[in-house]
N, CA, C and O of each residue as an XYZ file, in Angstrom:
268
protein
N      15.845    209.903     -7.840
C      15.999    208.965     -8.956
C      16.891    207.803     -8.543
O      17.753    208.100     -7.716
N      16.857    206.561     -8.948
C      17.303    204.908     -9.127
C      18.796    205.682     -9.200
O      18.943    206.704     -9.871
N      20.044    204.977     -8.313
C      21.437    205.529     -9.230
C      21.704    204.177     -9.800
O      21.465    202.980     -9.639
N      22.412    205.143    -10.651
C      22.677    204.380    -12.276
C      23.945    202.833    -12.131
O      25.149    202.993    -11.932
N      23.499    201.927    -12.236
C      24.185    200.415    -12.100
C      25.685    200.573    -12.555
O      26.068    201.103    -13.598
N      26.198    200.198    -11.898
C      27.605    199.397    -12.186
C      28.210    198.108    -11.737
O      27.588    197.547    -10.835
N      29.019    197.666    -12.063
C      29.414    196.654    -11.489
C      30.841    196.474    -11.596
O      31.520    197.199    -12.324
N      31.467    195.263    -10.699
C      32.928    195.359    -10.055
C      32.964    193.748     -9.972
O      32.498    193.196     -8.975
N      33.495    193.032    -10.981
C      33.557    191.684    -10.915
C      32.265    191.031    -10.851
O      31.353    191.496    -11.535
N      32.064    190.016    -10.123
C      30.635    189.386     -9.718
C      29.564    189.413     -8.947
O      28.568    188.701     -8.821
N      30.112    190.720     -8.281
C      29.112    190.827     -6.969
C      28.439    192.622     -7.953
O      28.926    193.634     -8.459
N      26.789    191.859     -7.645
C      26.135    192.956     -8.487
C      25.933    194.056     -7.292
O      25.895    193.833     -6.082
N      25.821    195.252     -7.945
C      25.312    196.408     -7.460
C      24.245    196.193     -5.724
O      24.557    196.399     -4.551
N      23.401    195.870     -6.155
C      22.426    196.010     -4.905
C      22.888    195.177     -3.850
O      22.259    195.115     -2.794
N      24.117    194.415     -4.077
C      24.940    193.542     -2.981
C      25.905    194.359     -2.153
O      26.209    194.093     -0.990
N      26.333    195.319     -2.821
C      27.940    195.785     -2.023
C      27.040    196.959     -1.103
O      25.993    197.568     -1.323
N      27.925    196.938     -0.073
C      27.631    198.071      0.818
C      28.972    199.228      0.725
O      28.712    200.399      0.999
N      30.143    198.914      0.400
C      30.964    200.075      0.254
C      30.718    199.852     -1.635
O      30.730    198.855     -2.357
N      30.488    201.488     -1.922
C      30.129    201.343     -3.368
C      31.568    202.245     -3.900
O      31.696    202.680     -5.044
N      32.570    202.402     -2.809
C      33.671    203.159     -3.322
C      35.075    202.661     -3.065
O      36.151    203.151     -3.408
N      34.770    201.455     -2.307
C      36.021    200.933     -1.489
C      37.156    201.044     -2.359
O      38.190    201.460     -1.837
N      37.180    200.670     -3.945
C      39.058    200.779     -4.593
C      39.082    201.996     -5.083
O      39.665    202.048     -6.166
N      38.470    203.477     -4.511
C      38.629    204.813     -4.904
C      38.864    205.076     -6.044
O      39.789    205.785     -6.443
N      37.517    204.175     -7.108
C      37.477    204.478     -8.434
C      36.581    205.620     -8.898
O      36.576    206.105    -10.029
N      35.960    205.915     -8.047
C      34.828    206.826     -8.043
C      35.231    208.435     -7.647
O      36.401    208.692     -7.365
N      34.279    209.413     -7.643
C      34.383    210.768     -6.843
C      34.596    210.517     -5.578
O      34.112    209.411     -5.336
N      35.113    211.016     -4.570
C      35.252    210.414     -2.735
C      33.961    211.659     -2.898
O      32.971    211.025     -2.532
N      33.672    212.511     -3.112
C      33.113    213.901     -2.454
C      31.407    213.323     -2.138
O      30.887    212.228     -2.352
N      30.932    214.429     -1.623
C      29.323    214.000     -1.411
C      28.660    214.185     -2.981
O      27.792    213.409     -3.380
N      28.977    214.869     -3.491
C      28.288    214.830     -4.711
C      28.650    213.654     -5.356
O      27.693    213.163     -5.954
N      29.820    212.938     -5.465
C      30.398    211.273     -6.131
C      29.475    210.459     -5.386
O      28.878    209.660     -6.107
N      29.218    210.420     -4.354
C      28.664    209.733     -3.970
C      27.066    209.709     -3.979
O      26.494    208.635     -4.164
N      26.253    211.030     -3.755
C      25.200    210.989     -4.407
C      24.610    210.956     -5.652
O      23.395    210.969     -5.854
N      25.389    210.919     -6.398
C      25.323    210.392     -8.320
C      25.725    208.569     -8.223
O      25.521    207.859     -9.208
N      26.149    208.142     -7.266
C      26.673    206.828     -7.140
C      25.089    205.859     -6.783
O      24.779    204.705     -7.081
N      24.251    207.077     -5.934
C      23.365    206.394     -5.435
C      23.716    206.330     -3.826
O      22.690    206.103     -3.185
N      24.845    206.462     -3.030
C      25.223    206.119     -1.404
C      23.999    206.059     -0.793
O      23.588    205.020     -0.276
N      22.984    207.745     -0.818
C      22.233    208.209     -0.017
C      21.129    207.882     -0.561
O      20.106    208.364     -0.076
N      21.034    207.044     -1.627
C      19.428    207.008     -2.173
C      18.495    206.136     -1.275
O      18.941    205.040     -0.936
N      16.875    206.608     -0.723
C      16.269    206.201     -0.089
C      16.426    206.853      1.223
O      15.522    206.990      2.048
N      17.918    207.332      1.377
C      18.150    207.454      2.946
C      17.123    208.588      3.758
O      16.921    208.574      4.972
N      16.561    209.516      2.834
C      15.301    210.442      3.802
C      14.064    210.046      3.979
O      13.299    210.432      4.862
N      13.830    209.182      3.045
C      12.557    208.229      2.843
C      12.861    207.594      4.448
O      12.056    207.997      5.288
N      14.070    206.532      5.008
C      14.026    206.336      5.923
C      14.262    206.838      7.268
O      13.784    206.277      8.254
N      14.958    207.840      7.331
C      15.054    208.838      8.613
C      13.633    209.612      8.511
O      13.374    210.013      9.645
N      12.746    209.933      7.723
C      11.119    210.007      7.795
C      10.357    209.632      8.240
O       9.343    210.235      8.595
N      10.806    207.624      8.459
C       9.674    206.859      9.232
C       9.841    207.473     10.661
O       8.904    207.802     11.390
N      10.899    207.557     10.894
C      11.176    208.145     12.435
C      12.630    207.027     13.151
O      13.378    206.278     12.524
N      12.591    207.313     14.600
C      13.694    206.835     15.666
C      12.876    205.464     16.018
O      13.572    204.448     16.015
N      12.054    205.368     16.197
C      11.125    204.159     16.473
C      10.957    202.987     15.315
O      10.917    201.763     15.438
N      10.889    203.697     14.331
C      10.546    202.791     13.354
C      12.154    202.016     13.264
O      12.547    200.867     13.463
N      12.826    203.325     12.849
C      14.183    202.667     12.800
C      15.134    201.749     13.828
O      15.938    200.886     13.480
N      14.802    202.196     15.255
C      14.819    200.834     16.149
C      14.476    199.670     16.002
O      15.225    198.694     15.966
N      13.036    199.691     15.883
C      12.344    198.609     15.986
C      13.232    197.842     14.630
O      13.973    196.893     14.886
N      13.127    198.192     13.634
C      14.143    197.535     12.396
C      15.092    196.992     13.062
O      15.222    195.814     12.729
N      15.652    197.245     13.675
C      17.221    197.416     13.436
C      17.040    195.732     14.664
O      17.400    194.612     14.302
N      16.378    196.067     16.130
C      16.072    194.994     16.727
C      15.256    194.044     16.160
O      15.669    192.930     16.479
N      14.291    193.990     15.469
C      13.446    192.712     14.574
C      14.820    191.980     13.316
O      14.990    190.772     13.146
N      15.307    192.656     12.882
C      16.838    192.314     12.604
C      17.389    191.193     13.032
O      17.576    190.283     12.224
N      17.715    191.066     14.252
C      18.507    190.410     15.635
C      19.963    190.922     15.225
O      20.864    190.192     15.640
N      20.479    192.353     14.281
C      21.768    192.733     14.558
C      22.311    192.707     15.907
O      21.675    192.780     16.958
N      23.903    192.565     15.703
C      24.658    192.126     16.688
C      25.492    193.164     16.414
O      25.912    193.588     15.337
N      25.712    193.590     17.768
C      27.502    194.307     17.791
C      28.237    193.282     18.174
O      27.893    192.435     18.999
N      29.524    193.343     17.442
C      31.031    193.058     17.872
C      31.332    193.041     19.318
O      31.885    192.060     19.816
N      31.019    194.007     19.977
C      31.685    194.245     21.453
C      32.744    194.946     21.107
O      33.255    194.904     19.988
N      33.230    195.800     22.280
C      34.550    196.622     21.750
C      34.596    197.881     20.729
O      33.708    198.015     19.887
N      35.584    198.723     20.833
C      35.778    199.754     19.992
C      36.662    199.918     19.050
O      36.670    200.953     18.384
């Protein structure tokens, strides 16, 4: 199921990538899967290692360099 919308000032939901950063939420895996974190995520480890490469390079993501 869709997780359920919230919002945090002006930046809507489907924008933020940390959906817990000011630890208003549950930290646990269950807070976070009622939050939505993991939604979609087996749908995409399904397509496979290939698919998800190829994404990730058609992208043109960049690493930083360094650890």
């Amino acid at each position: 199921t869709a997780p359920k919308k919230t919002q945090f000032g002006s930046l809507r939901d489907e924008d933020r990538i940390f959906t817990n950063l000011y630890g208003r939420h549950e930290w646990r895996l269950q807070g976070a899967l009622r939050r939505g974190d993991w939604y979609k995520t087996k749908e995409i480890l399904l397509k496979g290692v290939d698919w998800i490469l190829g994404e990730i390079k058609a992208s043109g993501l960049r690493g930083r360099g360094g650890a």
